[in-house]
C-alpha positions as CSV (number, residue, x, y, z in Angstrom):
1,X,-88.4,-88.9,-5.5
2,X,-90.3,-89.0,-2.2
3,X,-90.0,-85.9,-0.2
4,X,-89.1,-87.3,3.1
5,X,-92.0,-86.6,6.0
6,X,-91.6,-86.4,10.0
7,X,-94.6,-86.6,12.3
8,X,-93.7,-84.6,15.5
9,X,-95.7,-84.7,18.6
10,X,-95.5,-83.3,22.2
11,X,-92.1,-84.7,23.5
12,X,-90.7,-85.7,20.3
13,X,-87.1,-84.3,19.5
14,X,-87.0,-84.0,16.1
15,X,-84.9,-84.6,13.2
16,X,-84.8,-80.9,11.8
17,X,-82.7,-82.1,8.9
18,X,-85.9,-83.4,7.5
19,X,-87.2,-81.9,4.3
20,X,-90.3,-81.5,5.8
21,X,-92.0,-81.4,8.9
22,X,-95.8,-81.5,10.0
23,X,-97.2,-81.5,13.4
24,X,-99.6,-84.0,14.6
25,X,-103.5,-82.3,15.1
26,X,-103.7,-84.8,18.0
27,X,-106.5,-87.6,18.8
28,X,-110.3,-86.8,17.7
29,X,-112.8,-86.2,20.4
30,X,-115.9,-87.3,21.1
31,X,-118.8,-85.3,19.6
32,X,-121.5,-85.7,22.7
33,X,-121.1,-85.1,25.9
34,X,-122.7,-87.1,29.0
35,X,-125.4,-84.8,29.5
36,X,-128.4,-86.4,30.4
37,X,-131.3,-85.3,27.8
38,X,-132.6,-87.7,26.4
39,X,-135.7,-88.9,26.7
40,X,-135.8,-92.5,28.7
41,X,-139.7,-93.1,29.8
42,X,-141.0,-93.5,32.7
43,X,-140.0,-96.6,35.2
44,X,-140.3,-96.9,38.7
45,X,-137.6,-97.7,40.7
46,X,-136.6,-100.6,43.7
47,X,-138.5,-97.9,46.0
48,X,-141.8,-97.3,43.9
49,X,-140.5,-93.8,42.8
50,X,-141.8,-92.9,39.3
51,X,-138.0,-91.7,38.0
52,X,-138.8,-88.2,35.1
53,X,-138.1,-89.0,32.2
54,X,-135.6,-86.8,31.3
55,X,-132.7,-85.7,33.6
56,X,-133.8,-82.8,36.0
57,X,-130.1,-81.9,37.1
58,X,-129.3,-81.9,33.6
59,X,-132.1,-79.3,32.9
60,X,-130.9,-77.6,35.7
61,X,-127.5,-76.9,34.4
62,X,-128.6,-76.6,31.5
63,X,-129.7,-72.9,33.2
64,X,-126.0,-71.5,32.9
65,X,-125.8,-73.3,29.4
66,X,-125.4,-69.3,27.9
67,X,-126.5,-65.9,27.8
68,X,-129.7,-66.7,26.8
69,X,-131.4,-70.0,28.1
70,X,-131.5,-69.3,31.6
71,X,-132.4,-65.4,31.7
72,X,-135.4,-66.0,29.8
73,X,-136.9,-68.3,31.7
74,X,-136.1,-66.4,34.8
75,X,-137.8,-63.3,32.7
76,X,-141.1,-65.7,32.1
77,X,-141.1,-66.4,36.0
78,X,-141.3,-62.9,36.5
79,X,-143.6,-62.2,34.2
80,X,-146.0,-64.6,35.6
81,X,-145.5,-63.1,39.3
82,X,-145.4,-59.4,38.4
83,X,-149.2,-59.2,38.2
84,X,-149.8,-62.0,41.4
85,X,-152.1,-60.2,43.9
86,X,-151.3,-61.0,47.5
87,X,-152.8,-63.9,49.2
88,X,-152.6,-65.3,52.7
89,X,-152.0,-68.8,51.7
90,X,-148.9,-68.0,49.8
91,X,-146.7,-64.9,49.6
92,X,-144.9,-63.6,46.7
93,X,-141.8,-64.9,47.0
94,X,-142.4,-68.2,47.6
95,X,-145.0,-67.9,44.2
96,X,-142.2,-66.6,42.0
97,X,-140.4,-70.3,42.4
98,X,-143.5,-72.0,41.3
99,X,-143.9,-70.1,38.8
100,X,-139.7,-70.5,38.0
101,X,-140.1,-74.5,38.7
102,X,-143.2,-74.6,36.2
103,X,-140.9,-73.0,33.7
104,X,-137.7,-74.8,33.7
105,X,-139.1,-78.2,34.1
106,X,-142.6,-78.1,33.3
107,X,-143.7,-79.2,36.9
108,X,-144.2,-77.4,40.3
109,X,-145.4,-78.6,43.5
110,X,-146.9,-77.0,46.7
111,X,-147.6,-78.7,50.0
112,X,-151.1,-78.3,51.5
113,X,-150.6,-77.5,54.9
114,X,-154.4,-77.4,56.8
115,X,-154.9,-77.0,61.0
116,X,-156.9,-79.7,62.9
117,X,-159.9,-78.6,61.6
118,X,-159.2,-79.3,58.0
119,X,-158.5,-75.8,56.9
120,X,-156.0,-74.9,54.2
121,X,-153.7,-72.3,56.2
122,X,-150.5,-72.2,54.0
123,X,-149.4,-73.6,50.8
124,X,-145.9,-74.0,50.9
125,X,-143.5,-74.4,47.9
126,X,-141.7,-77.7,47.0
127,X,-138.7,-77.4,44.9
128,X,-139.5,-79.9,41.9
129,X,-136.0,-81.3,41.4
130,X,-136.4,-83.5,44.5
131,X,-140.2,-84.4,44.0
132,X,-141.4,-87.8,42.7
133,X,-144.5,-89.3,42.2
134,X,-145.0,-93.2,43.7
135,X,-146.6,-96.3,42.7
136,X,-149.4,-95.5,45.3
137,X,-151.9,-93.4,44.0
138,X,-151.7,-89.9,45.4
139,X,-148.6,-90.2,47.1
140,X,-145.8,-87.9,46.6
141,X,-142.1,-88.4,48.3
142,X,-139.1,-85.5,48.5
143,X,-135.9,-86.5,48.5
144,X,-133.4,-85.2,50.8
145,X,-129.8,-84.2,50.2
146,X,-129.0,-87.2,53.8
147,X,-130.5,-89.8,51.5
148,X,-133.7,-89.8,53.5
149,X,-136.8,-89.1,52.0
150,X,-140.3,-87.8,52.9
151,X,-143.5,-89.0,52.1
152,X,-146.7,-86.6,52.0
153,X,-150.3,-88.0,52.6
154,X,-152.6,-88.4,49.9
155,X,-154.0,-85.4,48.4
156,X,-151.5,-83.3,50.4
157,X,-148.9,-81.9,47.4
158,X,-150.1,-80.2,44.1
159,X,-148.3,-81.1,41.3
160,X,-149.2,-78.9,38.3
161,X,-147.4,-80.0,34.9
162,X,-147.5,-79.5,31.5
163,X,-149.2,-82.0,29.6
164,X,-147.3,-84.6,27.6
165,X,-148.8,-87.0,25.1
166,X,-146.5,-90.1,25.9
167,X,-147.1,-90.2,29.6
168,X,-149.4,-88.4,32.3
169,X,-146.9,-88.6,35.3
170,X,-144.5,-85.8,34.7
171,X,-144.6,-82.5,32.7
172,X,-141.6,-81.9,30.2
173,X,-141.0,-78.6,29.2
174,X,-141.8,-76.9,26.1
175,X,-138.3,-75.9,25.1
176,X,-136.9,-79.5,25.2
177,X,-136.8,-79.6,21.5
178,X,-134.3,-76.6,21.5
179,X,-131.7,-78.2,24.4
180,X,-129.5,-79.3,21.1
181,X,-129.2,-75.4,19.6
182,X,-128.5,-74.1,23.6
183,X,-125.7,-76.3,24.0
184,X,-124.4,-75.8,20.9
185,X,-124.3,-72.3,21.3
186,X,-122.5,-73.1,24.8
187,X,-119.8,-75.5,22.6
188,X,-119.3,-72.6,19.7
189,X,-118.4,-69.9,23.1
190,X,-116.2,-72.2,24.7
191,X,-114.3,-73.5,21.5
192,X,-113.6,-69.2,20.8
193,X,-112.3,-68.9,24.3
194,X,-109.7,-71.5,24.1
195,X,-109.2,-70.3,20.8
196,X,-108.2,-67.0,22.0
197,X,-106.4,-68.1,25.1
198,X,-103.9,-69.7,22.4
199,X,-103.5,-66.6,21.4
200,X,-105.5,-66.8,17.9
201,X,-102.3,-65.9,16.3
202,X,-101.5,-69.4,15.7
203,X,-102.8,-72.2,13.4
204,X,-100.8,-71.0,10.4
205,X,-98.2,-72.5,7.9
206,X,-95.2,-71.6,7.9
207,X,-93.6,-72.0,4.6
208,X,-90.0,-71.4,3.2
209,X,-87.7,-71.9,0.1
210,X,-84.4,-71.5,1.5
211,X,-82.1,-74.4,1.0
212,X,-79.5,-72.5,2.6
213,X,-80.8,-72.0,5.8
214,X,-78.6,-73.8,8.8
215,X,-79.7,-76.7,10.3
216,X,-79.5,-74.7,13.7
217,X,-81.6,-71.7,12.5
218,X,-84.5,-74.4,11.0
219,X,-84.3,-76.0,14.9
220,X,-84.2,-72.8,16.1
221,X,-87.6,-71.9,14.0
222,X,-89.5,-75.1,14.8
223,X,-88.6,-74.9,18.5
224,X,-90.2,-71.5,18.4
225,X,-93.7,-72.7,16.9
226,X,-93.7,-75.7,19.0
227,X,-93.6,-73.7,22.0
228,X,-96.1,-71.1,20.9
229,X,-99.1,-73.1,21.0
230,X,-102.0,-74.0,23.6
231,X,-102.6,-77.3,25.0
232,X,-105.6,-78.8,23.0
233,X,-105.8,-76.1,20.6
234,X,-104.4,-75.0,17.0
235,X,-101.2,-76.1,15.7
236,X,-99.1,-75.1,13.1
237,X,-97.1,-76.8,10.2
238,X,-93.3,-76.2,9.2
239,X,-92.6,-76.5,5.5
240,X,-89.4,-75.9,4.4
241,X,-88.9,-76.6,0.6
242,X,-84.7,-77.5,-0.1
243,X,-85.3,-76.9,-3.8
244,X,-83.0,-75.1,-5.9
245,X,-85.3,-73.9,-7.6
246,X,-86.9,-71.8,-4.8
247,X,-88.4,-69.1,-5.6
248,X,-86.3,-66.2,-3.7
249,X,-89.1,-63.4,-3.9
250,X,-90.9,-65.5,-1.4
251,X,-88.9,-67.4,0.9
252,X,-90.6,-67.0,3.9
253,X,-94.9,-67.2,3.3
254,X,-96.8,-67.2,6.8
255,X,-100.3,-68.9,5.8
256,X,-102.9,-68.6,8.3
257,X,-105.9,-71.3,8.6
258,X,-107.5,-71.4,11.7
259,X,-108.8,-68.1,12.2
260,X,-110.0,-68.5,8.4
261,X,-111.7,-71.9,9.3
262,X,-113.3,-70.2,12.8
263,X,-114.1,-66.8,12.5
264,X,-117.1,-66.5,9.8
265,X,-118.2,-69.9,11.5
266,X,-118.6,-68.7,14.8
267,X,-120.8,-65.7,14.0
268,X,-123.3,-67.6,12.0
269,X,-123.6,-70.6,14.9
270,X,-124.1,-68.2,17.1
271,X,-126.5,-66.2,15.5
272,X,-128.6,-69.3,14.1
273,X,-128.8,-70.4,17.9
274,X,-129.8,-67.3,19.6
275,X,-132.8,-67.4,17.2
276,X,-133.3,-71.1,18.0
277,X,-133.6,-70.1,21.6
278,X,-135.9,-67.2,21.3
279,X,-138.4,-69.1,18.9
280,X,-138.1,-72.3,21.5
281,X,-139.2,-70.0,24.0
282,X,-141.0,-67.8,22.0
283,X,-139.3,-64.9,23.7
284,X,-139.9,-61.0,22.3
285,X,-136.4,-60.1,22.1
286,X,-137.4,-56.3,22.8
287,X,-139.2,-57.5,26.3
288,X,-136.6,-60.0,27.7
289,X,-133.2,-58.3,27.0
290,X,-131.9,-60.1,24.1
291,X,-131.4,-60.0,20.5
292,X,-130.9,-61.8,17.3
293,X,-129.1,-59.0,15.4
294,X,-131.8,-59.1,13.3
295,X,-133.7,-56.4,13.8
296,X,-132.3,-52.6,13.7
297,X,-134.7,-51.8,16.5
298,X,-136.8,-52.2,19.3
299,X,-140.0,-51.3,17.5
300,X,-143.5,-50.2,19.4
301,X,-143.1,-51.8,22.6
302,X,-146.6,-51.0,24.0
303,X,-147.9,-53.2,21.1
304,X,-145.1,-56.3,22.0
305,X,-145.9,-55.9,25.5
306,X,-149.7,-56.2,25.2
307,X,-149.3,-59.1,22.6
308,X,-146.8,-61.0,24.8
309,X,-149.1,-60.3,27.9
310,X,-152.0,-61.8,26.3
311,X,-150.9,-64.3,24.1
312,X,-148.5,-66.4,26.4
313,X,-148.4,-64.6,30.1
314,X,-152.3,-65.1,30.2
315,X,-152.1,-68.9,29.5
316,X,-149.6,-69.3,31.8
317,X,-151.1,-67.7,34.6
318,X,-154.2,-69.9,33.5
319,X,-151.8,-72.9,34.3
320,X,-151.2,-71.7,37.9
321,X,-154.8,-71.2,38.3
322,X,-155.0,-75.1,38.2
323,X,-153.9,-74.5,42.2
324,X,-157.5,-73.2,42.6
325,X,-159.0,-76.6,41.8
326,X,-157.9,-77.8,46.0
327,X,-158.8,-74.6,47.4
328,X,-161.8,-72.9,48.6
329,X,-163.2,-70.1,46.5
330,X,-162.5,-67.3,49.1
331,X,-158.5,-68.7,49.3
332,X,-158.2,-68.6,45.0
333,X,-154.9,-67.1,43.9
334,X,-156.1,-64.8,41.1
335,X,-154.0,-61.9,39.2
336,X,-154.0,-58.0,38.5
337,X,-155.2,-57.4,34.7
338,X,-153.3,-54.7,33.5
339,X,-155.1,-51.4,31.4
340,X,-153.9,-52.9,28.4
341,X,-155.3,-55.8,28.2
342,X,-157.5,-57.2,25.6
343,X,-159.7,-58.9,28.4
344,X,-160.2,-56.2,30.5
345,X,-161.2,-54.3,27.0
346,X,-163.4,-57.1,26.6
347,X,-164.9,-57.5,29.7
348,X,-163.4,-60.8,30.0
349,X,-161.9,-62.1,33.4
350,X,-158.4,-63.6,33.8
């Protein structure tokens, strides 16, 4: 004999004389979101703006993604600018967001500004989110929040940019393979904080074998589990076997699944994607303030500091360099070497 089965949703009354009753887990959800990261060439548009090939705003947001994305880069930025000696064309602060703009989207920009008689006088920062390169040679054009937008001369902005094999107008930055671990890591946080705003006491199965109880104490029961659950979140199943033969020792069995089904999970996505996010970034955990949980300590930090310094501030400092190529030799930005490093110990210059 077929045990009879009712299917309640959200504003269903239901028939609690039913043998059995199971709540709907609702409609499935799309998997990806509308964030734009992928990679869709480079095209010009009506105006002659080259468009980037990836979504800047979306790598912007991507800064707040979690713990980890957006400190580090705002730790590489500094790096970069701790050892910047002072320069009359360009102070510190305004150097810091280059260096921060070369890091989160692989490009920076700085207007030349020169007096009537040709001389550089300032170089002034242009925040690369509303820079674009046009279909006239040399050419750049910010875009304004109005609509308007602004074209510079030939020769007037520096763009510096990371170099990318499929196309030489824009840079892309190096940790774009990793954007898929980051926002996982996001998905995993905020799946555990609805999770716990339910409550995490629900997404069990309730389970008796009483066919004695009252038709007003079962309604009573399911009335109290439908109410005890968040919107979008777990929900729980009533089982209520009318048998006879029920086995009195264990008449009511609470059976919980969704913190079984979460909690182990959670930890391990979370861990795997922190270490996705310091390799894509090839962040020392004991410089920039975070950790895998891997290691049980810091370990010699004079050694991590010196190897970080030379093996990926150095290059990067080489990359802002690049700014030298338009200026004068007595205007060249140029940086402190600290005692430790290798090519001050080899009587090498930065």
């Amino acid at each position: 004999m077929t045990t009879p089965r009712m299917t309640v949703r959200a504003g269903d009354t239901p028939n609690y004389r039913s043998s059995m009753i199971d709540f709907a887990l609702g409609d499935p959800e799309p998997c990806l979101d509308n964030r734009m990261t992928e990679y869709v060439g480079i095209w010009a548009d009506m105006d002659g703006l080259y468009e980037p090939p990836i979504s800047l705003n979306g790598l912007i947001n991507l800064l707040g993604v979690n713990a980890q994305h957006g400190p580090i880069l705002y730790f590489k930025a500094n790096m970069i600018a701790k050892w910047f000696k002072p320069n009359p064309l360009i102070n510190y602060r305004a150097f810091k967001r280059v260096a921060f703009d070369y890091g989160w989207s692989a490009n920076a920009y700085l207007q030349v500004i020169s007096n009537t008689f040709g001389q550089v006088i300032q170089l002034k920062h242009l925040p690369a989110v509303t820079m674009r390169y046009t279909k006239t040679s040399g050419v750049y054009v910010q875009l304004q929040k109005n609509g308007n937008k602004v074209f510079f001369n030939p020769g007037e902005v520096i763009h510096i940019k990371e170099y990318h094999p499929k196309q030489g107008i824009y840079g892309i930055p190096q940790y774009y393979g990793g954007i898929q671990s980051a926002l996982l890591n996001e998905d995993a946080t905020l799946f555990r904080r609805r999770y716990f705003k339910n409550g995490s006491h629900m997404g069990f199965v309730f389970s008796m074998a009483d066919p004695f109880i009252s038709p007003e104490d079962e309604k009573k029961l399911c009335d109290a589990i439908l109410q005890s659950r968040g919107v979008g979140n777990f929900r729980s199943l009533f089982l209520n076997n009318r048998s006879p033969k029920g086995d009195a020792e264990k008449t009511v069995k609470i059976t919980p699944v969704g913190d079984i089904a979460t909690k182990d999970e959670f930890e391990r996505i979370k861990k795997i994607t922190t270490n996705d996010m310091l390799s894509m970034h090839r962040a020392q955990e004991a410089l920039s303030g975070q950790s895998s949980g891997d290691s049980p300590g810091f370990g010699d930090l004079d050694k991590i500091t010196k190897a970080y310094y030379n093996n990926e501030v150095v290059p990067l400092q080489h990359d802002m360099r690049t700014i030298n190529e338009y200026l004068p030799k007595q205007q060249h930005i140029d940086f402190i070497v600290p005692d430790y490093s290798d090519f001050l110990t080899n009587g090498a210059s930065v």
